[in-house]
C-alpha positions as CSV (number, residue, x, y, z in Angstrom):
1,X,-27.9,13.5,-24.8
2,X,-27.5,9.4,-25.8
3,X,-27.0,6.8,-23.8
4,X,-23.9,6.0,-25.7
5,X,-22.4,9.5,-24.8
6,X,-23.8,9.6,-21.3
7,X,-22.0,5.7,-20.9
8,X,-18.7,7.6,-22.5
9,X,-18.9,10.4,-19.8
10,X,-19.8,8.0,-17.5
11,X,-16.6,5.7,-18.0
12,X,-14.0,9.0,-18.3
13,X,-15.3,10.4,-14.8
14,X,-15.0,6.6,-13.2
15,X,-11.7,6.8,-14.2
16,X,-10.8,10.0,-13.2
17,X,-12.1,9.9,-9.7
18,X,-10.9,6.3,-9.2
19,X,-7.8,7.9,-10.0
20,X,-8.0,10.7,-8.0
21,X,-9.4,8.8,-4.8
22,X,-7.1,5.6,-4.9
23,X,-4.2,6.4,-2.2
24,X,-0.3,6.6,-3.6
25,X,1.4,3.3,-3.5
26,X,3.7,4.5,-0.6
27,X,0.4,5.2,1.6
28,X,-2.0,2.1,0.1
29,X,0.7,-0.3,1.4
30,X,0.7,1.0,4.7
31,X,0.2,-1.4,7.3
32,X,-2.5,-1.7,9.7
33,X,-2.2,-3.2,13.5
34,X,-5.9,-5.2,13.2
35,X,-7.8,-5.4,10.5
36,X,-9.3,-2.7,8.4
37,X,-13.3,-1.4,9.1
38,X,-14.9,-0.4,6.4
39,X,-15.1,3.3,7.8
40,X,-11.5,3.1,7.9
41,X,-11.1,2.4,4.9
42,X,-13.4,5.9,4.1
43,X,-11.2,7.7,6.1
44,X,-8.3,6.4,4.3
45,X,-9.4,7.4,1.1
46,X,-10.8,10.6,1.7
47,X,-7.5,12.3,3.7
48,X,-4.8,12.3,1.5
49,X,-3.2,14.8,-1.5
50,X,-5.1,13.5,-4.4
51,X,-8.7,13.5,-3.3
52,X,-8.5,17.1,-3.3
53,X,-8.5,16.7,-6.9
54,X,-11.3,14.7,-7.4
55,X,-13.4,17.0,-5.1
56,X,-12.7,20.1,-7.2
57,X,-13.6,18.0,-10.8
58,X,-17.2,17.0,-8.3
59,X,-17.4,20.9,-7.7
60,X,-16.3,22.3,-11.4
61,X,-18.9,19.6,-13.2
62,X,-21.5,20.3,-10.8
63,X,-21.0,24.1,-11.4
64,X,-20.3,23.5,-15.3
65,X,-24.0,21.6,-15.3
66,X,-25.6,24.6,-13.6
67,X,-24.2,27.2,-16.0
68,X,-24.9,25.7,-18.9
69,X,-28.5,24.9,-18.1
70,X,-28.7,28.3,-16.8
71,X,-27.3,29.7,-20.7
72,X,-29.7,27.6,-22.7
73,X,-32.6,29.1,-20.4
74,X,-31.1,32.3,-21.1
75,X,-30.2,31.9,-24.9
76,X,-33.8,30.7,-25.7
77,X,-35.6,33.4,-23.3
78,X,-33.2,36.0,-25.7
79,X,-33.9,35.2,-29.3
80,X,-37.0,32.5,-29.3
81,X,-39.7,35.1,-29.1
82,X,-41.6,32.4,-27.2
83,X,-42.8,32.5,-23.7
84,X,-39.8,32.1,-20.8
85,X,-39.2,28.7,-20.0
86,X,-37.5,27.6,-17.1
87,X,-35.2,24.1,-17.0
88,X,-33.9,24.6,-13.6
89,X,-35.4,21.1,-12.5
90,X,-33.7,19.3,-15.6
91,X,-30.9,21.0,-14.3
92,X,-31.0,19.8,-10.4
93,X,-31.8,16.7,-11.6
94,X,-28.8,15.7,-13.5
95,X,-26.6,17.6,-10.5
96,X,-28.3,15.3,-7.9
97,X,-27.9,12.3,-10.6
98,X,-24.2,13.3,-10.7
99,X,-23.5,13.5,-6.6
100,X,-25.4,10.3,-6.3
101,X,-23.2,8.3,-9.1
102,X,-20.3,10.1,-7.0
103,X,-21.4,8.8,-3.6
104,X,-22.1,5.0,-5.0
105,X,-18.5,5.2,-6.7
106,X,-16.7,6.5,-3.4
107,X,-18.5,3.5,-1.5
108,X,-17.9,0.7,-3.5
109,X,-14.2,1.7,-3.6
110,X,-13.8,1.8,-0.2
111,X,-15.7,-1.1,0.3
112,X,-13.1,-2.7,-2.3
113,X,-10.1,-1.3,-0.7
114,X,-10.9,-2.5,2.8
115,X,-11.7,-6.1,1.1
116,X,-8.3,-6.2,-0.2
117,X,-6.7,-4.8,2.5
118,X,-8.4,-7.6,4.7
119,X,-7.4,-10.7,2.3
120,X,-3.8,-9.6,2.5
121,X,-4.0,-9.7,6.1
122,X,-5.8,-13.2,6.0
123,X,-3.9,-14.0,3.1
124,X,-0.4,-13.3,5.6
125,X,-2.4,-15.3,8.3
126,X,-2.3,-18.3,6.6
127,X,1.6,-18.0,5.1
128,X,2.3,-17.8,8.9
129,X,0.0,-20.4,10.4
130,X,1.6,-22.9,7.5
131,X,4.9,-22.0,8.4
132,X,4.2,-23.1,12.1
């Protein structure tokens, strides 16, 4: 596979588990009594209706990676007339490759979430502190 197809595949599942992990609006606004922690933050993108969805795309690509690794394997064993091979590292590989691009994405947006989150707050801080 290119890098230009990889960077493609790359881009559509950003944006689908961005998608699925971002809170409704209703929920995103709600507000907090102190600041936001970053662990919050976690928590509050990982318990609500849509991330559901973006753990079942994790689970059917991870399972779609394994099955079709494990067809080719099978495919050539059938009708090569070569010696078995075996691509079940290739395969674990790009699996591991995938929950790790996962993990990094979930971080960084609760790491941007709970910076917003905490501007607003500062951001209302200041409104009030002027107003005095």
């Amino acid at each position: 596979m290119g890098f230009s197809e990889l960077t493609v595949m790359a881009l559509i599942y950003s944006g689908m588990m961005i998608f699925f992990l971002v809170p409704f609006k209703k929920q995103q606004s709600r507000e907090f009594k102190h600041p936001i922690t970053f662990k919050e933050s976690l928590l509050h993108i990982t318990f609500h209706k849509k991330a559901l969805l973006a753990l079942l795309l994790l689970t059917f690509l991870l399972i779609a990676i394994w099955f079709g690794y494990e067809q080719e394997i099978y495919h050539f064993n059938a009708h090569s007339g070569y010696p078995p091979i075996d691509t079940g590292s290739e395969a674990t590989f790009y699996m591991c490759a995938l929950i790790g691009y996962t993990v990094i994405l979930y971080l960084l947006l609760a790491f941007w979430i709970s910076l917003n989150i905490l501007k607003r707050k500062i951001n209302k801080l200041i409104k009030y502190s002027n107003n005095l």
